[in-house]
N, C-alpha and C positions, 0 to 999 in steps of 0.2 A: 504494500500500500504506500503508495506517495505521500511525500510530508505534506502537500497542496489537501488530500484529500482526507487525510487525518485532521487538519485543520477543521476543515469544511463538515465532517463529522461532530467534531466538538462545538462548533459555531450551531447546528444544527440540533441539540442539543439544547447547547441557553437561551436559544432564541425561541424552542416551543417554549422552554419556560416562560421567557417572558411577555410571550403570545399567552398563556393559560392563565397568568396573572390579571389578566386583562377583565371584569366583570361581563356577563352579559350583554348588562345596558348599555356599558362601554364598550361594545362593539356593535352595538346596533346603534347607539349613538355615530360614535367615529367612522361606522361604514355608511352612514344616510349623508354625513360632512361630505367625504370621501367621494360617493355620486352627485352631491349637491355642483362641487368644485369640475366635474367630468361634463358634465348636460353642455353648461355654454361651450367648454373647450372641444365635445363633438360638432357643436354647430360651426365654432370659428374653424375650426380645420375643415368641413363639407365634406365629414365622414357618412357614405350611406352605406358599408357596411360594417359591422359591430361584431369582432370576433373575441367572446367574452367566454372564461369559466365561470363552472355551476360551482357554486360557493359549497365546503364543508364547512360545519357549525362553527372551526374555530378561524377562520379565514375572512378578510371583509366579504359583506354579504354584496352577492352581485343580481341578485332577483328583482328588482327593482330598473334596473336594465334592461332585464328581460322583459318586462309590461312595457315597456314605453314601441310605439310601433309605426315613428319616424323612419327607422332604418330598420334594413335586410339586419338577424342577428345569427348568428352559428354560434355554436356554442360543441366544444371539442369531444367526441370517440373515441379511446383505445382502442388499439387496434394487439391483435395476437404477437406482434411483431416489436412490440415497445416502440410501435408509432401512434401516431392519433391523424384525425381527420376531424374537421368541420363541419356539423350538419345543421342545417338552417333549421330556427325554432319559429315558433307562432303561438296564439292558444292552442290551436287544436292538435298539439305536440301529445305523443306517447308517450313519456319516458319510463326509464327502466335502472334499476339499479347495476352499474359496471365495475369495471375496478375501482380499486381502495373504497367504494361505499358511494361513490359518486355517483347520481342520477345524471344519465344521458338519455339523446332522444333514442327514439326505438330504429324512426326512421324519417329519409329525408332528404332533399336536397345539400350534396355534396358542394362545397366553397371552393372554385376554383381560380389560380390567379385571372383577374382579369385587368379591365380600366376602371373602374368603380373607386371612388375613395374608399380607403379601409382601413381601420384599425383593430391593434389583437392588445387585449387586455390580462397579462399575464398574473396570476397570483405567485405572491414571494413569502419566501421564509426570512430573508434578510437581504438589505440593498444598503448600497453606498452612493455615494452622490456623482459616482464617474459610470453611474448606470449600470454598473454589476449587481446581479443578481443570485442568488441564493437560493432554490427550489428544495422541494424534499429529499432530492436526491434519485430518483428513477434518471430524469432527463430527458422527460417528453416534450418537454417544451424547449428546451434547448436545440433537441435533433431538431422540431417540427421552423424552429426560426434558420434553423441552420440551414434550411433546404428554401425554405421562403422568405424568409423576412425581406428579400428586395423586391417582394409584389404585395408587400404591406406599407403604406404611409407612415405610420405610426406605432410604434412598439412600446406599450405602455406598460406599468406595473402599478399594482395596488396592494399598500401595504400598511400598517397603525407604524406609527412615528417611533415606538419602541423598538420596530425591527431595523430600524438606522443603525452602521456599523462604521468607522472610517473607514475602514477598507475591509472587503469580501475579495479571500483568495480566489483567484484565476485560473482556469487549465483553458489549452489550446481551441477545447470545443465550445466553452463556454460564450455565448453571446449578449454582450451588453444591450437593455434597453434607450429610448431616447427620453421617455418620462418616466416620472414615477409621480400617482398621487398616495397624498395621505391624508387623516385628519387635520392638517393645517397647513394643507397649500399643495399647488404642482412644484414637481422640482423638475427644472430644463435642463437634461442634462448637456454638460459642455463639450 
């Protein structure tokens, strides 16, 4: 195991902790700030599509995203292969529960690149303000930027202001975000 990824392990670690410390209400609080701060910044960017994760209970909640029905939204599929895919939601969505306990749709319109403004709203375990990111550790969202991110506008993260780190160690696959929101503001990254 690499020193990088021993790090990242331990990081991984105090940062649920200090995601678990975090009450309820203070994250349904800090996650409603969170979309409050997103709404104008989808409009100023003339993003119409909205490639968002389904929140788990300890993660900002991104459901509230999903009602709003301005824009095309997808929302991500594991795939057998420790890939994922996009499939467009609506109300009249099926979902099912997938991997790690996550509700996906059943079924759906696949996101592919196209000309469409677009942005992907990644959840984090820890970020730094040079746009590194910090995931559970699988690294489905890493491969999935890896292979696309230059048919996405906007690479964004959502995360409560506790999981701010000066610096999250880096490996070669790893790929930095351009935002990050939290409960007290967007961060542009430089």
């Amino acid at each position: 195991m690499s020193d990088v990824t021993s790090q990242k392990q331990q990081l991984r670690q105090y940062l649920s902790q200090k995601r678990q410390q975090l009450s309820k209400a203070d994250k349904q609080h800090f996650s409603a700030q969170i979309v409050q701060y997103l709404l104008p910044y989808l409009q100023d960017k003339g993003v119409q599509q909205l490639l968002v994760y389904k929140a788990l209970p300890f993660e900002v909640n991104t459901e509230s995203l999903l009602q709003q029905t301005e824009m095309e939204c997808f929302v991500p599929r594991m795939l057998e292969d420790m890939a994922m895919q996009w499939v467009r939601v609506d109300k009249s969505t099926l979902w099912v529960q997938g991997a790690f306990g996550v509700l996906e749709p059943k079924q759906g319109e696949i996101w592919q690149p196209n000309a469409k403004q677009s942005m992907i709203v990644c959840p984090l375990l820890g970020f730094d303000r040079q746009g590194n990111r910090l995931g559970m550790g699988k690294g489905y969202f890493d491969r999935w930027l890896a292979a696309f991110a230059q048919h996405v506008d906007v690479q964004l993260g959502f995360a409560f202001s506790c999981q701010e780190l000066p610096n999250i160690p880096v490996e070669q696959h790893d790929v930095p975000l351009t935002t990050i929101i939290t409960e007290k503001g967007i961060i542009h990254v430089q």
